[in-house]
C-alpha positions as CSV (number, residue, x, y, z in Angstrom):
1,X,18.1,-76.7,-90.0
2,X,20.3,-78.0,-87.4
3,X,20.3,-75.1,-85.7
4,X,16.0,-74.8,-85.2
5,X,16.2,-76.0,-81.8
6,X,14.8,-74.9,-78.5
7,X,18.3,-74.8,-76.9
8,X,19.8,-72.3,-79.4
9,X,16.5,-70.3,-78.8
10,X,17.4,-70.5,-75.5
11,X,21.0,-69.3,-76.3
12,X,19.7,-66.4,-78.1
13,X,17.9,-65.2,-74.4
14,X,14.8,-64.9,-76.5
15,X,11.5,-66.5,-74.8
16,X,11.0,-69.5,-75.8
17,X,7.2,-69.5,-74.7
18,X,7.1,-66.4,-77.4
19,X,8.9,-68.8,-80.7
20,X,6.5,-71.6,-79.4
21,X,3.5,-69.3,-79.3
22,X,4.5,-67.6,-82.6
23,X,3.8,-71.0,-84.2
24,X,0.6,-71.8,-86.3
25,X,-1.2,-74.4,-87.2
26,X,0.4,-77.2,-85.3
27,X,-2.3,-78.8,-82.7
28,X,-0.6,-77.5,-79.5
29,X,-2.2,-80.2,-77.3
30,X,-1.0,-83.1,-80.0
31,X,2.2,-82.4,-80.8
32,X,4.7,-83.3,-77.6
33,X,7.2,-81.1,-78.7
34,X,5.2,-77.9,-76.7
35,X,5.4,-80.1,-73.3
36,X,9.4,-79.3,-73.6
37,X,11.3,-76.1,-73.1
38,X,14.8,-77.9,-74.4
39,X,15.9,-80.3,-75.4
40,X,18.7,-83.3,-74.6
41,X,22.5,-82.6,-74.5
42,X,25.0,-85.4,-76.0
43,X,25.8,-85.8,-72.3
44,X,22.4,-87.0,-71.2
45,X,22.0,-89.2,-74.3
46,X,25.3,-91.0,-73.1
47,X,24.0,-91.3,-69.3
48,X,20.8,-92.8,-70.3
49,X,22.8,-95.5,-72.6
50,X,25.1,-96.0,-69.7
51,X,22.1,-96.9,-67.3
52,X,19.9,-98.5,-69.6
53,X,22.5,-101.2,-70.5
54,X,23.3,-101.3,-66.6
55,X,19.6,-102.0,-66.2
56,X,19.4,-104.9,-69.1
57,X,23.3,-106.1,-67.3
58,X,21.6,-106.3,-63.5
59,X,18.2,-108.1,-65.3
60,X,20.6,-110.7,-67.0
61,X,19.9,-109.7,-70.5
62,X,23.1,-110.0,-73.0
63,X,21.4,-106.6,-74.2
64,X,19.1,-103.8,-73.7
65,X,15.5,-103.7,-74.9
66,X,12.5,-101.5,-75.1
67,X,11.6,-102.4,-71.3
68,X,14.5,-101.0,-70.4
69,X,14.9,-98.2,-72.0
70,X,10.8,-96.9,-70.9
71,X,12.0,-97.6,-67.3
72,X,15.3,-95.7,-67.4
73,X,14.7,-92.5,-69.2
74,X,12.3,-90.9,-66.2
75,X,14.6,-91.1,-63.7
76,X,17.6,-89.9,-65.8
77,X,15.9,-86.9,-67.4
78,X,13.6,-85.8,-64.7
79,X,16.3,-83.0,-63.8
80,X,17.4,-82.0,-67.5
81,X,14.3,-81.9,-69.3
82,X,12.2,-78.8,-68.9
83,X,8.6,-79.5,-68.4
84,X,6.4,-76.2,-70.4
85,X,4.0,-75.4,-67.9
86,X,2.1,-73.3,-70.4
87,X,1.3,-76.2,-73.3
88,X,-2.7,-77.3,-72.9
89,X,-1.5,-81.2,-72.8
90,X,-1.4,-80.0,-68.4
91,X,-4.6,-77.8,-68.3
92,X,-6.9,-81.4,-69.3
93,X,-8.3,-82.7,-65.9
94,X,-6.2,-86.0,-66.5
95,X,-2.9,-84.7,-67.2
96,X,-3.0,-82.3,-64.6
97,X,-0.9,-84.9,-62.1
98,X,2.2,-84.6,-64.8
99,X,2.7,-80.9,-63.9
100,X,3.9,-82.3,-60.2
101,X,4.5,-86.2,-61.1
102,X,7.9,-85.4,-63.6
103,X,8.6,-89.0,-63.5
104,X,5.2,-90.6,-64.7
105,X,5.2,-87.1,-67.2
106,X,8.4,-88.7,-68.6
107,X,7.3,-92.0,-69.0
108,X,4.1,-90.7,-70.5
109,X,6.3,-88.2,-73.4
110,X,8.2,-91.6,-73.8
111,X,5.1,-93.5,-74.5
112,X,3.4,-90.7,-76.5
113,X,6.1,-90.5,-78.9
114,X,6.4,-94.8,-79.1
115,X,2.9,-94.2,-80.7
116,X,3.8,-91.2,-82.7
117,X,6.7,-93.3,-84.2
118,X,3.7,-96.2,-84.8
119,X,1.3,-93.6,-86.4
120,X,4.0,-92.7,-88.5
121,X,4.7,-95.7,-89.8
122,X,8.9,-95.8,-89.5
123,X,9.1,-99.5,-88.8
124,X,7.7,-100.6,-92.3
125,X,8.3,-96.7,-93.9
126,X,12.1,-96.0,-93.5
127,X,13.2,-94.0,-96.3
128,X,16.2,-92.2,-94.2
129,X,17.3,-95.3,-92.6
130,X,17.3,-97.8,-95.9
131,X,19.7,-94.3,-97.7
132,X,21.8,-94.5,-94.3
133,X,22.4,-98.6,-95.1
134,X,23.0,-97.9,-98.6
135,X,25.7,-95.7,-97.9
136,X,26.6,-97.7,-94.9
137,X,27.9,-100.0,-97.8
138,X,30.8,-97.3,-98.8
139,X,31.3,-95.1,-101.9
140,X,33.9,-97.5,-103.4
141,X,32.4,-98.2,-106.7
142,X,29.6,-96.2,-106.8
143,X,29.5,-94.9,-110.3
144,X,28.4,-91.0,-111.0
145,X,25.2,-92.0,-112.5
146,X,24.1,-94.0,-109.3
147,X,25.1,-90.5,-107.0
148,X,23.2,-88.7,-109.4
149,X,20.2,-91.0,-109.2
150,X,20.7,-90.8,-105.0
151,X,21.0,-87.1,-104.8
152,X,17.8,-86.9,-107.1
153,X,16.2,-89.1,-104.7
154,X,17.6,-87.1,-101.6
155,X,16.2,-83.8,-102.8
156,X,12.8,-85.6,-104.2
157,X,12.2,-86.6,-100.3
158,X,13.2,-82.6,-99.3
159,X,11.1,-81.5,-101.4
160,X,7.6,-83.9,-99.9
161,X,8.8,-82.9,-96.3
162,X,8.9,-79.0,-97.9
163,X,5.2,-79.8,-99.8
164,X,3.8,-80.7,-96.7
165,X,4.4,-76.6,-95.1
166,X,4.9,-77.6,-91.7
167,X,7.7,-79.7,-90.3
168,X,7.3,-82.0,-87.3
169,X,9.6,-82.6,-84.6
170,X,9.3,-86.3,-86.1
171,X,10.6,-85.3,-89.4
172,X,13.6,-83.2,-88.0
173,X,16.3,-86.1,-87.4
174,X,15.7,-87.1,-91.3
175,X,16.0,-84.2,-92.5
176,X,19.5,-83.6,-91.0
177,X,20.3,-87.1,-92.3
178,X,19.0,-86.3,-95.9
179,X,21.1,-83.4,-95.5
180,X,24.1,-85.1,-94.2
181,X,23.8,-87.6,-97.4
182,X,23.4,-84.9,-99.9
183,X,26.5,-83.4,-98.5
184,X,28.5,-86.7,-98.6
185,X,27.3,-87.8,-102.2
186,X,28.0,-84.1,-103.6
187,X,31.3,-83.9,-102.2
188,X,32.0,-87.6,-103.5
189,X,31.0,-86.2,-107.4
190,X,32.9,-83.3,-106.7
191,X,35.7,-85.6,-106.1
192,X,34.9,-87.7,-109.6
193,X,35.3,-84.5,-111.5
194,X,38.4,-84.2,-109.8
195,X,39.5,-87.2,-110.4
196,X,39.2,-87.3,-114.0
């Protein structure tokens, strides 16, 4: 899964335009993920924290908010963030000024995909952030019934994201964190057999 991204398409000299294209029934001018040709190094992730808490610092704030973080990622990604010419989001009279304006386009992905992340509902429905607290807490202790019970869970919530056919881009940092926790708590009853 980790490896269904836009820059290992990009790796494989493949056209990207042509994987994008070759995908059905997602609504090409709802879903933000067709207004990108790549997507964001570990590098530019650090640059934006850098600035944003320079921003919150040179406001006064003891810490960086939402504010600051809308007002900071245009100007750091508008040179590593490749705008797709070709999605229909820029052929609609009123986002025609993104194709030129990369900075308000920015801001505007930023703000499409605050709402997104409402519509979804991950404020009040977490379920891959309450697992990550819950193991958070450590694995001392944690009997082989109660990794059972979590891997049981794990593969319950798979299996929904799997029932639904189509994966979002909103889905896709879950899943490698389901995945991540199904490795941890299989390797940690591995080790209880072992142990025995």
């Amino acid at each position: 899964m980790e490896y269904k991204t836009k820059d290992n398409v990009k790796l494989s000299a493949f056209p990207i335009s042509q994987v994008m294209q070759g995908e059905t029934g997602k609504d090409q001018l709802k879903d933000i993920s067709y207004q990108t040709l790549n997507g964001l190094s570990v590098r530019a992730f650090m640059t934006c924290l850098t600035y944003i808490k320079a921003l919150a610092y040179f406001r006064g704030n003891d810490s960086a908010g939402f504010d600051d973080v809308r007002h900071v990622l245009p100007f750091v990604l508008h040179d590593k963030l490749a705008q797709n010419g070709d999605c229909p989001f820029f052929d609609l009279p009123e986002n025609n000024v993104y194709r030129y304006d990369r900075i308000s386009w920015i801001r505007r992905l930023f703000d499409l995909s605050c709402s997104e992340y409402d519509r979804a509902g991950l404020d009040k429905n977490d379920t891959a952030g309450e697992l990550l607290e819950i193991f958070a807490k450590g694995l001392d202790g944690v009997t082989q019934k109660e990794a059972d019970g979590m891997l049981q869970r794990i593969e319950k919530i798979l299996s929904g994201y799997a029932a639904g056919r189509k994966l979002y881009a909103v889905n896709f940092d879950d899943i490698l964190a389901m995945k991540y926790l199904h490795q941890r708590y299989t390797n940690y009853l591995n080790w209880l057999k072992w142990k025995k």
